[in-house]
Residue, then its C-alpha position, 0 to 999 in steps of 0.5 A: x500500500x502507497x502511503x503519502x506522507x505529510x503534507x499531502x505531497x501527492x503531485x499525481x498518481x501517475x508520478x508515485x507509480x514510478x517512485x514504486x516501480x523505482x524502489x522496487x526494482x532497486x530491491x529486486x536488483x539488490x535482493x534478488x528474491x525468489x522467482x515467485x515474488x511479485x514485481x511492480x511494473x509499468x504495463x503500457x502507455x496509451x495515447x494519453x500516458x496513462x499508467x497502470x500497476x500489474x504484478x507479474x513473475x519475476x520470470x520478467x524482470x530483465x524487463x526491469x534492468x536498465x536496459x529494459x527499462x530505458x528500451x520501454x521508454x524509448x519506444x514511447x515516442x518516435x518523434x523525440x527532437x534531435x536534441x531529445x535523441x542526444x540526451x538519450x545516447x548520453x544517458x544510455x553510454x553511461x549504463x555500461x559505466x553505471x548499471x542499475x545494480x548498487x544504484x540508490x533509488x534516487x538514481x533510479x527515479x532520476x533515470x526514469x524521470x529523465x526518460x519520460x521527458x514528456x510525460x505529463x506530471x502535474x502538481x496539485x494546486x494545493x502542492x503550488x501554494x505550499x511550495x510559496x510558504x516559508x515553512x516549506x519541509x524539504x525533509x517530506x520530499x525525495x530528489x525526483x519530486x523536487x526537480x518536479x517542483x522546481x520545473x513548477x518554479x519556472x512555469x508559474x512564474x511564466x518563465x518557460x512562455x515567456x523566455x521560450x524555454x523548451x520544456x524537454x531542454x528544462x528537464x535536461x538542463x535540471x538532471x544536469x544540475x542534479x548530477x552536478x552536485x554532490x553527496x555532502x552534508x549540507x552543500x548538496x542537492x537538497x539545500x540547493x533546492x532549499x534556497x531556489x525555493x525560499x527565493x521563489x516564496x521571496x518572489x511571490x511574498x515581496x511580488x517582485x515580478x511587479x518590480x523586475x523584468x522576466x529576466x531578472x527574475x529568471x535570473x534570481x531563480x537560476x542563481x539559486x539553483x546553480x550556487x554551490x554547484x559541485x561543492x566539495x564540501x571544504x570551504x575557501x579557507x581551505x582551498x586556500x590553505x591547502x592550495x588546492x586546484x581550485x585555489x591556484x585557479x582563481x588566485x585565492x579570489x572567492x575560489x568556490x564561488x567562481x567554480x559554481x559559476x563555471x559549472x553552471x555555464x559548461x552546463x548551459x554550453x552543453x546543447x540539449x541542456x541550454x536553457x536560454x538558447x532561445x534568448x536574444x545576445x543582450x539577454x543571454x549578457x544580462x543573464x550571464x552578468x547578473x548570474x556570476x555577481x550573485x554567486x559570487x555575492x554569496x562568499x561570506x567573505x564579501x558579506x559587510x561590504x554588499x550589506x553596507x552597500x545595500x544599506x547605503x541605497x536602501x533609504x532613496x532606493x529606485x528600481x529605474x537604478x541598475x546599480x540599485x537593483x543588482x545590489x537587490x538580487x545579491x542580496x536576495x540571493x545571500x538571503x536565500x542561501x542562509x535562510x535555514x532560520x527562517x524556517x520551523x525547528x522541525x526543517x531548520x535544525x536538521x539542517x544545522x546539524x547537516x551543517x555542523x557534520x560538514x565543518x567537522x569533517x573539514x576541522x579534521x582534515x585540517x588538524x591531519x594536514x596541519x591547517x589552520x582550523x577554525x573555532x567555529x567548526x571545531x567539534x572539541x569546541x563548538x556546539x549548536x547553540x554558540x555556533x548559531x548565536x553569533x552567527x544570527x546576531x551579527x550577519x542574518x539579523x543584519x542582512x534580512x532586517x536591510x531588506x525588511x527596511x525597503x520590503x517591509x511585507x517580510x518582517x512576519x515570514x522572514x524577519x520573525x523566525x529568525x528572530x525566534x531562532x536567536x531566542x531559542x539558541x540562546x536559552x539552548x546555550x543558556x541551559x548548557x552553561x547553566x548545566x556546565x556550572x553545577x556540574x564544575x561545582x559538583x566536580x569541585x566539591x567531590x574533589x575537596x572531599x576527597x582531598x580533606x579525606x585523604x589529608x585526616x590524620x588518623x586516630 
């Protein structure tokens, strides 16, 4: 029985068949369980792609290796695009490296998804006004269901109508992006997903398409989705430290950043994945502009100047200003990126804790290396709550109560919670402390007693 978790995530019946069959063909692969044990299957498609689940022997699950299932897809439509045609001779070189036996059920989902470019999934309409909400809970839902989402993302802000966007070269382009980023703690697909979707419920909540051009917003959205593009999950101080490749390439200058933004466009480049190709010459310069000064904007290295910059516009803002608005998508964008706090425990702290996992694993690295290592991801001597205090304090308080003076709609949605958030670690390491004084004193009069004892004279 299929069991939608909360909060009815149900995009279509048509879309949790295939999460099915992908599970279980991952568990036939990995099992291999007796010839009489039923299989999950897609049966056919009619001329509305329409699905249907039977069961069948497991006489028939060659029919469900890769091979099978990348030959019944394929046959489903003989019109497929040139382009189309590319990406399915990509995708089919790399089962020979790959396989389906030890994939994860994400992978196997995303071979599927990536194969029905065409088929039609809808998401509800109660799904689209959740994914606008601030408390949105990315734990609720699996990778396919949020590059779903995310194509959602550029059809309702008419991105797709409006930029000409061809819907097979958006899904490609989004597998891409996928591929592109790695299974680290925190800097993954998931938080990649995370800030693209707080900047889509800052567009709706602020009503920035009212104030900027299509391509401004398209390039807000896309920034976001590309930001950490293949992170390795060590941050600058450490490729700068450790001299690493990506340090030697960029001079020492925002090296991370500056490969997220390379990334991104040697995807873009790739034919079956380009996005804006579609775009005139002065929009593709406008986007690729406004893209690299918002990744780079969101190294914390640069975070005081941008916000005193922002700071200094904000009382005689004007949006006829370009200097003015590309100051406002930085910063929309470095709020993205660090709007964890923003959002309910449950969703946020889960989070910190991804984080906290990645600087310790970088910290440990470095004391093997001999590297500097910062107190502040130093498992001995960090914990969740000083991490986070000074943290909202001084560079998420700062930066969202500037935006909340020019866009004062957001100080219930974004400005609250985090303020909220403060409290809350703040009675945490309250509470730590508090604890850490009775047990220093109860350790301090277990040692005088000791030390009077031993110090008796005896009778």
């Amino acid at each position: 029985m299929l069991i939608i978790p909360k909060p009815i995530k149900l995009i279509t019946l048509k879309f949790v068949v295939l999460i099915s069959l992908a599970k279980l063909v991952v568990t036939q692969s990995v099992n291999c369980p007796c010839e009489s044990q039923s299989l999950c299957r897609i049966n056919h498609f009619t001329n509305h792609r329409e699905v249907t689940v039977i069961t069948e022997k497991k006489s028939d699950f060659k029919k469900w290796t890769w091979e099978g299932i990348h030959n019944v897809i394929h046959i489903v439509d003989d019109t497929e695009s040139e382009d189309e045609a590319d990406l399915m001779c990509y995708t089919h070189s790399k089962k020979a490296n790959y396989g389906i036996l030890g994939r994860s059920i994400e992978s196997v989902l995303l071979i599927i998804l990536q194969s029905l470019v065409k088929f039609q999934v809808d998401v509800t309409d109660e799904v689209r006004e959740y994914l606008r909400k601030p408390t949105f809970d990315n734990w609720q839902w699996d990778d396919p269901e949020m590059l779903i989402l995310l194509r959602q993302m550029y059809i309702d802000l008419n991105l797709v109508s409006n930029l000409n966007i061809e819907m097979p070269i958006l899904h490609n382009w989004l597998y891409e992006i996928y591929r592109n980023y790695n299974q680290v703690p925190f800097h993954n697909f998931k938080h990649c997903f995370m800030v693209a979707q707080m900047m889509y419920g800052l567009i709706w909540l602020i009503d920035l398409p009212s104030l900027l051009d299509d391509i401004e917003i398209f390039i807000l959205l896309t920034s976001a989705i590309c930001h950490d593009l293949d992170h390795p999950g060590y941050n600058n101080a450490y490729q700068i430290n450790a001299k690493t490749e990506l340090a030697l390439r960029y001079n020492d200058i925002s090296p991370l950043e500056n490969h997220h933004c390379s990334v991104a466009f040697e995807v873009l480049e790739k034919r079956h994945c380009n996005v804006m190709r579609n775009l005139s010459k002065d929009q593709y310069k406008r986007v690729r502009e406004g893209m690299i000064r918002c990744i780079l904007a969101t190294d914390m290295a640069k975070h005081n100047e941008i916000l005193n910059n922002f700071k200094s516009c904000t009382p005689s803002f004007d949006f006829n200003n370009k200097d003015h608005k590309a100051l406002l998508l930085m910063v929309l964008l470095k709020i993205a990126d660090i709007s964890n706090e923003c959002r309910p425990l449950d969703v946020a702290e889960p989070w910190l804790e991804c984080l906290l996992q990645e600087f310790f694993n970088q910290s440990d690295i470095e004391k093997l290396e001999g590297l500097p290592v910062a107190p502040f991801m130093d498992r001995e001597k960090v914990t969740k709550s000083s991490s986070q205090i000074g943290f909202i304090k001084f560079a998420l308080l700062p930066l969202f109560e500037a935006l909340g003076q020019l866009f004062p709609v957001i100080e219930k949605d974004i400005i609250g919670p985090v303020r909220n958030a403060l409290e809350y670690y703040t009675d945490m390491q309250r509470a730590l402390e508090e604890e850490k004084k009775k047990k220093d004193a109860e350790s301090s009069k277990n040692g005088i007693t000791k030390s009077n004892s031993q110090n008796k004279v005896p009778v």
